[in-house]
C-alpha positions in Angstrom: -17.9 89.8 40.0 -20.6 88.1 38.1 -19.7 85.0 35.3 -21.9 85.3 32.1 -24.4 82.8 31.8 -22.2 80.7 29.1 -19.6 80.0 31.7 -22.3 78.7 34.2 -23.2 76.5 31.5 -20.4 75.1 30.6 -19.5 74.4 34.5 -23.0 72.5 34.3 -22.1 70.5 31.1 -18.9 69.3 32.4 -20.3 68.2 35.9 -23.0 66.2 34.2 -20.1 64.7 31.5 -18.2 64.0 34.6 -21.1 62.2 36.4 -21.9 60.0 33.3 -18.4 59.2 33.1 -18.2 57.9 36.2 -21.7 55.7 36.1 -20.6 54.6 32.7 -17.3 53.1 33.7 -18.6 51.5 37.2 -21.7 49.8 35.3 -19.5 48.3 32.7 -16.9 46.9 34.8 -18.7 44.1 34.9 -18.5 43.2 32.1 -14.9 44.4 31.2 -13.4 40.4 31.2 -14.6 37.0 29.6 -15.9 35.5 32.7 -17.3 32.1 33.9 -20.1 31.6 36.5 -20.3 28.0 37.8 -23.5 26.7 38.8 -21.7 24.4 41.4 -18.2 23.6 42.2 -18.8 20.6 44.3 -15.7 18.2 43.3 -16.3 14.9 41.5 -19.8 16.4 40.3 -21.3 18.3 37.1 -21.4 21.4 36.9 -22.6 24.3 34.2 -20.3 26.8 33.3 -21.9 30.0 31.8 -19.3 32.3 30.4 -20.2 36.5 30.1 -18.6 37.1 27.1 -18.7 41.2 26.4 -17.7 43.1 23.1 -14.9 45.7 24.2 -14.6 46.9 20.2 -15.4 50.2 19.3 -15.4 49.5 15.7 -16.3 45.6 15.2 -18.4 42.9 16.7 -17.4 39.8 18.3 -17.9 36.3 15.8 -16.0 33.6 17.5 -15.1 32.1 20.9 -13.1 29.6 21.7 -12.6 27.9 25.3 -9.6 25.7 26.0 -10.4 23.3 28.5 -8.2 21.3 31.2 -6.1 18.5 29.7 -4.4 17.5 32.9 -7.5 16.7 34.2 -9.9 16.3 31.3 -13.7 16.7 31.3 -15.4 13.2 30.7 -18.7 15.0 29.2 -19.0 18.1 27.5 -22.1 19.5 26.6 -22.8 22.4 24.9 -26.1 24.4 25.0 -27.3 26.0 21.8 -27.2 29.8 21.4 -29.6 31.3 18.7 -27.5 32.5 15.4 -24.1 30.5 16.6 -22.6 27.0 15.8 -20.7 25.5 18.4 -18.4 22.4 18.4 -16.7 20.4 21.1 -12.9 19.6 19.6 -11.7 16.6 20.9 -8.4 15.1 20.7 -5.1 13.3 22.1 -4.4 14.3 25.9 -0.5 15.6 26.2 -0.2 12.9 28.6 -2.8 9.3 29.3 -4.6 10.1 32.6 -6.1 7.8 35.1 -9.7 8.5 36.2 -10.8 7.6 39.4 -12.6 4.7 38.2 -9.3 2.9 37.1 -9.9 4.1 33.4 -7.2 5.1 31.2 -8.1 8.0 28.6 -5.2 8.7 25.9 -7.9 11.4 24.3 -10.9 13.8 25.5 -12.6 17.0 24.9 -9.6 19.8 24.6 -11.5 22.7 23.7 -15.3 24.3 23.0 -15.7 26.9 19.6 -18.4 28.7 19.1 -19.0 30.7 15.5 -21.0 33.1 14.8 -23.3 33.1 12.0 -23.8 36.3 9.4 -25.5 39.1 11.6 -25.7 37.6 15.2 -22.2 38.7 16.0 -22.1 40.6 19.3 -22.2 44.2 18.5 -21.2 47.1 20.5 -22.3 47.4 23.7 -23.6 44.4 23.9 -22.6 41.0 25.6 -23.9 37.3 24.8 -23.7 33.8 27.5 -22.4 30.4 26.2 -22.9 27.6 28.6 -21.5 24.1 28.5 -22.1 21.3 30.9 -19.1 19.4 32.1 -18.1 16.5 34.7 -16.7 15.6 36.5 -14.9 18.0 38.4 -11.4 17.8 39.5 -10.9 17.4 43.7 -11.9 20.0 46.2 -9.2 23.0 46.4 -8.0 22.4 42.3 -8.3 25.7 39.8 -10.3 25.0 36.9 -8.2 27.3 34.3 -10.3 28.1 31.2 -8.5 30.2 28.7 -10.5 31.8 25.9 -9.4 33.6 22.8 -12.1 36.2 21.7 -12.6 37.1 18.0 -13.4 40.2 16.5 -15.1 40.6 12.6 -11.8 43.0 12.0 -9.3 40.4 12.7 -8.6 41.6 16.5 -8.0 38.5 18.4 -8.2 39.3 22.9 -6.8 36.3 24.6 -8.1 35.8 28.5 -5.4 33.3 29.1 -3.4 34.6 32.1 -3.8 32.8 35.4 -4.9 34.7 38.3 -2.9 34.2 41.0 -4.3 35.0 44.6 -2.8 37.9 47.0 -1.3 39.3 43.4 -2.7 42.2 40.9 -5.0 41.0 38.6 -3.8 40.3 35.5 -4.5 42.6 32.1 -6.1 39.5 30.7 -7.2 37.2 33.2 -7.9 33.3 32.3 -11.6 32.7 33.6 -11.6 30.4 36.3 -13.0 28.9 39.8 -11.9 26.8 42.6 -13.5 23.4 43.1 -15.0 22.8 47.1 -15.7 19.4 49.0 -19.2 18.2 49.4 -21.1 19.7 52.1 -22.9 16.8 54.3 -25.3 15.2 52.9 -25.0 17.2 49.3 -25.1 15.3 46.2 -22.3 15.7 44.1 -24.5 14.4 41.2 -27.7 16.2 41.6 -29.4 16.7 38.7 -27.8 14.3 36.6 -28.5 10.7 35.2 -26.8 7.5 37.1 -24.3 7.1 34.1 -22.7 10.4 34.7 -24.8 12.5 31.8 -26.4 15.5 32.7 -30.2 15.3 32.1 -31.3 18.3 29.3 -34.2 19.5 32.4 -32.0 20.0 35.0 -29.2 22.0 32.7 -31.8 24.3 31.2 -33.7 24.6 34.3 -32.2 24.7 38.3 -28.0 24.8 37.0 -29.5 27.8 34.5 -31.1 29.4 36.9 -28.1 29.4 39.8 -25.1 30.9 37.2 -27.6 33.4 36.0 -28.5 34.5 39.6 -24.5 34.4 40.2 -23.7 36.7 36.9 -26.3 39.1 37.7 -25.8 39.6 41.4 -22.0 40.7 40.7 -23.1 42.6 38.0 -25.6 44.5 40.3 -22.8 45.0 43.1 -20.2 46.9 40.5 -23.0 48.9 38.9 -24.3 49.9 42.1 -20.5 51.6 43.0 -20.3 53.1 39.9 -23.4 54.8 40.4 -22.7 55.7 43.8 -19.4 57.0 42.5 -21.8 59.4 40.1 -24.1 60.8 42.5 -21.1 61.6 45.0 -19.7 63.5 42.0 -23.0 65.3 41.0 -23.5 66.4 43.9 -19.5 67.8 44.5 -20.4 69.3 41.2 -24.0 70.9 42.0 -22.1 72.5 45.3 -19.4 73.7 43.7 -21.8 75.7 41.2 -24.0 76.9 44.0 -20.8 78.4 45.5 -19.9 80.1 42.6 -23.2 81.9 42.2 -23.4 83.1 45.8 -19.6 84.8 45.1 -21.1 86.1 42.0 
């Protein structure tokens, strides 16, 4: 029995749209969530928190972002690094409850949230993703979850809201909060490297070393998934490919 050449075609078309499929969805996985990527997560230090912020919209591009940060245990300093085409502010305001720092200070207010806005034509399109950073201290005590809710804006009204807290040995959440767990010093680490005496991180060491580590962070995760996903591919091309050698040999 022979198959007309149409039909071999078609088998061909659909093993190659099967293959893509596959190596599309395992390289965007990555990117599927609002994420954060702390440089550090040394407790009582500064840290710079980059967040992967994709567009999942078929039809509109992303124009606004808006971080909630802790309130229990509030950020003394919050700094925001600029991103070309967006505005950013850091909203401040009164704490649910007064906390005590660790120095014996009492705040009553402090920075509750970070928005960014996009301005006319640097929204994040389709297929596309854009990184906000902000540079905060001091962290919380070793084994505490920093919980970072965002609310993603889309130029059609859609809001996506990554608030839900992930909670460990359970399924991940449909919209998972980004977040990461503070650690203890290692000997002889400095807690406040790359930062001034006062407790403000210096511009040189944000934009240059802290930059440098959450960038290498994002990326290497990024590689990992994309790597399966195009493993995942070539295992079906080549399924494919033997399947379609078979069928010409019966033929």
């Amino acid at each position: 029995m022979t198959y007309p050449r149409s039909s071999r075609a078609l088998t061909t078309g659909a093993v190659a749209l099967a293959t893509a499929g596959l190596m599309t969805v395992g390289l965007g996985a990555a990117n599927a969530h609002v994420s954060v990527a702390p440089n550090t997560t040394t407790e009582d230090g500064y840290a710079q928190l980059t967040f992967s912020v994709p567009n999942e919209s078929d039809t509109a591009g992303t124009n606004r972002l808006e971080v909630q940060l802790p309130s229990e245990q509030p950020f003394t300093s919050v700094r925001v690094k600029p991103v070309e085409g967006w505005t950013a502010e850091v909203v401040t305001g009164t704490l649910p409850e007064p906390v005590t720092t660790p120095d014996g200070a009492t705040l009553t207010e402090g920075p509750l949230s970070v928005v960014w806005t996009a301005e006319e034509g640097a929204e994040i399109s389709q297929q596309e993703y854009q990184t906000f950073s902000i540079s905060v201290g001091r962290l919380p005590e070793a084994g505490s979850t920093v919980l970072l809710p965002a609310i993603q804006s889309y130029t059609d009204g859609e809001v996506s809201e990554w608030t839900q807290e992930t909670v460990e040995g359970e399924e991940e959440p449909e919209k998972p909060a980004p977040s990461f767990v503070t650690t203890a010093a290692a000997e002889g680490e400095d807690a406040h490297g790359g930062h001034a005496a006062d407790g403000a991180a210096t511009d040189e060491a944000v934009d240059t070393e802290q930059a440098a580590s959450s960038t290498d962070a994002t990326s290497g995760t990024t590689t990992a998934v994309g790597w399966a996903g195009l493993v995942a591919g070539l295992l079906g091309l080549a399924a494919g490919v033997t399947a379609l050698v078979r069928t010409r040999r019966r033929a």
